[in-house]
N, C-alpha and C positions, 0 to 999 in steps of 0.2 A: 539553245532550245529549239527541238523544232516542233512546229504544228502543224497539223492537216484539219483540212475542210471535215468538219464536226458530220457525222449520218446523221439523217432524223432520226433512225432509230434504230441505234449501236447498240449490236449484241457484244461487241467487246470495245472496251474504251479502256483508254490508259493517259495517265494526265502526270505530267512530270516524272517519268516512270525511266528510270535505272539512273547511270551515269551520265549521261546523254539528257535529259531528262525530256525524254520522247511525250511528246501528248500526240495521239491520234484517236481515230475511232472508225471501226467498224462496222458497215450495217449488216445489218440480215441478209442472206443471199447473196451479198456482195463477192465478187473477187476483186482482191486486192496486192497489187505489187510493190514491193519494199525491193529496196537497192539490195543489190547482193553484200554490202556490209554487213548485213542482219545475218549472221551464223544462225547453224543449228543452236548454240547456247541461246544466241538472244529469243529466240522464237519458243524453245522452250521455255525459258522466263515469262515470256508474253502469255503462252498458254497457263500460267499460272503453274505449272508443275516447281518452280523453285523460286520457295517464298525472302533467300538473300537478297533479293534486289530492293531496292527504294522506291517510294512514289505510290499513287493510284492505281489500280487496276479493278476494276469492275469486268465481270463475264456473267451476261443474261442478267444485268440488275444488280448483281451480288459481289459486296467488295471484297473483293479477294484479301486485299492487305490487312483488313480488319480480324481475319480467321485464323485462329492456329493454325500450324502447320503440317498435320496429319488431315484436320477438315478442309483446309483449303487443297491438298492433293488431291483429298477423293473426290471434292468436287470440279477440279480440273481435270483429271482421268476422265470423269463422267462424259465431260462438255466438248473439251478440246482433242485434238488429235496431231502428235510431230511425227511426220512419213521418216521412217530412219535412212541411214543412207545403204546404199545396195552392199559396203561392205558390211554390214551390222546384222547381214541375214546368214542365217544359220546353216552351212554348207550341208551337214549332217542330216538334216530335214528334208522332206519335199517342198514344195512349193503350198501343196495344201495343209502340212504343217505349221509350214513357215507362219501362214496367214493368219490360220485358225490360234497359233501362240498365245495373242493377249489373251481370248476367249478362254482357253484352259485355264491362264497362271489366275483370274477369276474363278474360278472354280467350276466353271460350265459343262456338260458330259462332252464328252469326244463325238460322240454323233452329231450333236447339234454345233456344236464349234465347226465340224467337218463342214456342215451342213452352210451354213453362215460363210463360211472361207470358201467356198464353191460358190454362192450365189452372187458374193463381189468381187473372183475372179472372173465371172463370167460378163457383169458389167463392165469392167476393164481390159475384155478381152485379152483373155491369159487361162482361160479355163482349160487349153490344149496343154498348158504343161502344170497342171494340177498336179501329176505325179512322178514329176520328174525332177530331178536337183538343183540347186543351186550353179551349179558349174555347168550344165546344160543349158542355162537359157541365153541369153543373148541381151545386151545391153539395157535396151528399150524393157525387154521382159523384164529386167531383176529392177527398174524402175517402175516397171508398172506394178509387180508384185508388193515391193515395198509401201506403193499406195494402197494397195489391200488391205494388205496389214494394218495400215492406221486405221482405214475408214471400217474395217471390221466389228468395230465394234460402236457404229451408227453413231460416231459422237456429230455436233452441231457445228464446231469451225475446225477445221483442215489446215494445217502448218507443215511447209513442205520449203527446202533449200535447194534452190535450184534444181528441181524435175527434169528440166531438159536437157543437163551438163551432158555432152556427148553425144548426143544424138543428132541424126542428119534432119533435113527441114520435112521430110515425110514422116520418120516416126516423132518428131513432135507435135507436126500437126494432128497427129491419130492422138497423141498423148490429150494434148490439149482439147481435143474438143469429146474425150470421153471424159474426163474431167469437167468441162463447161455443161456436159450434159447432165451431170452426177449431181450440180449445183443449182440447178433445174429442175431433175424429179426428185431428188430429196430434200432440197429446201436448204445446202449446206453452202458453209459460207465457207471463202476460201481464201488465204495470206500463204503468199510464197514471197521467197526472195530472192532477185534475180535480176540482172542486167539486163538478159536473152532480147534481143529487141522482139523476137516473138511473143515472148512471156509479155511483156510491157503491151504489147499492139491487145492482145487476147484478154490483159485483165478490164475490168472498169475504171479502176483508177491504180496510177502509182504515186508513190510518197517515197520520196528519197531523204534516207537517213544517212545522217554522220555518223563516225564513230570519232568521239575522244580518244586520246591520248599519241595524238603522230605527232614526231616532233617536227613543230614548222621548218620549212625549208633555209631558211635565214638562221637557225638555231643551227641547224645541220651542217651547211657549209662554212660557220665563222670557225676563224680557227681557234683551239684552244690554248690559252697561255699556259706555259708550261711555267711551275714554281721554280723561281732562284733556288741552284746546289746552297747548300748550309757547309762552310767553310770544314775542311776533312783538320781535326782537332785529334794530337795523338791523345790515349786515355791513358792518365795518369793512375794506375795503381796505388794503394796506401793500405798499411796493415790497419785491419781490421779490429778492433780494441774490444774485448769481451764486454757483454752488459753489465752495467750495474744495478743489484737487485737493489731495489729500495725496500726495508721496512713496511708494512700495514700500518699505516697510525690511525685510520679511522677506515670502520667498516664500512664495506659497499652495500649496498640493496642488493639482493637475490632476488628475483623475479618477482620485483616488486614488493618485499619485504623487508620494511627498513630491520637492521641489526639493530639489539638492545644496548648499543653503547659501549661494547665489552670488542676488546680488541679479535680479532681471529688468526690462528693459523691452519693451512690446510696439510691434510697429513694422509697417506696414500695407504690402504687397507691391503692384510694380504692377499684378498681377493681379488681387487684392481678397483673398488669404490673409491669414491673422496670422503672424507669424513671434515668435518667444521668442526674443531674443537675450541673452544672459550679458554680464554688465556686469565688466568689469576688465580687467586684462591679457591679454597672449598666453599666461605661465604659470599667469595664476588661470584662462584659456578653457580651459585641455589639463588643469584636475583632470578 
């Protein structure tokens, strides 16, 4: 299990939460660093977008685990925000596409999506390739973009895997402190996950998380016994002796219907039905 130093006052908490059974808690405004073991899957879970996992989760007060799972999406859409990774952006799009995306697939007009996808690329300085491709930008851009994107739609916490994978020590420092500034005038709280000793120095706290299931090192190098060969035995052939049908002496139950006592033969219809016909007389046929 691990635990971290409890916030006074956690806009997201999680307590025995997936396989691992992670308790931690987030405060408001905080940024917060998790070991690069944290996948984009775990952080998604954490956001509350996939209600399989196990344990507590609370986001702004509200127990996630406690909600179906159409209410607990919309209310995780609403709140949270996973920056996707720079492969996951749409080559075919511009840039101000790309951003304004969530805003549309909500239902929001084009103008105003546009309008929104411009004003936090321009926070994140990226507003110069507003109309230009995918395949045109440059590393640090298609990172910085895909933080648009999440944060586009003004959600409260920011879940982002490793932001700075690649980048040299200037464009993360631009990275990181337009982000420390974003958590600042907008009140947003921020969980990335990531080794980067930059990431780590720039958040307020880190929490290193395990993952289950590696097989320990002493499992891994013992060696395995291999099972005793089974003595090579030639196979004896023997003919094979036709069944012998036995007689019906007492009827079976048919699904659950005991027989009235009266023996049965089955007899094959020229259609291909079975038919049950009762064996005896005309007055043993009319019990």
């Amino acid at each position: 299990m691990l635990v971290s130093i409890p916030s006074d006052n956690p806009i997201l908490l999680a307590r025995d939460f997936g396989p691992d059974e992670v308790c931690l808690a987030v405060g408001e405004g905080e940024i917060v660093a998790l070991s690069a073991a944290c996948d984009e899957v775990f952080l998604r879970a954490l956001s509350g977008a996939d209600p399989a996992w196990p344990g507590g989760l609370w986001l702004k007060g509200e127990p996630l685990h406690t909600l179906r799972p159409a209410a607990r999406l919309r209310f995780a859409h609403a709140q949270c925000a996973v920056a996707p990774r720079v492969g996951k952006l749409l080559p075919e799009l511009t840039v101000a596409e790309n951003t304004a995306l969530p805003l549309l697939l909500t239902g929001l007009g084009r103008q105003e999506a546009r309008r929104r996808a411009l004003r936090w690329l321009e926070r994140l300085d990226v507003i110069a390739c507003a109309d230009l491709r995918i395949a045109d930008l440059t590393l640090a851009e298609m990172r910085r973009v895909a933080l648009a994107r999440a944060l586009v739609l003004d959600p409260a916490i920011l879940l982002a895997e490793d932001p700075t994978e690649g980048l040299n020590a200037a464009e993360r420092f631009h990275l990181l402190r337009i982000l420390r500034a974003a958590c600042g005038t907008h009140g947003l709280t921020i969980v990335v996950a990531s080794d980067d000793t930059d990431v780590v120095g720039w958040a307020d706290r880190r929490i290193a998380v395990k993952v289950k299931g590696a097989v320990a090192d002493a499992e891994v190098g013992a060696p395995v016994a291999e099972p005793a060969a089974d003595p090579v035995v030639d196979p004896i052939v023997e003919p094979v002796a036709d069944p012998i049908v036995e007689p019906v002496v007492e009827p079976v139950p048919l699904f659950g219907h005991t027989a009235r006592g009266l023996p049965h033969r089955i007899g094959r219809h020229a259609r291909g039905e079975h038919r049950f016909t009762p064996v005896g007389s005309g007055s043993e046929r009319g019990r």
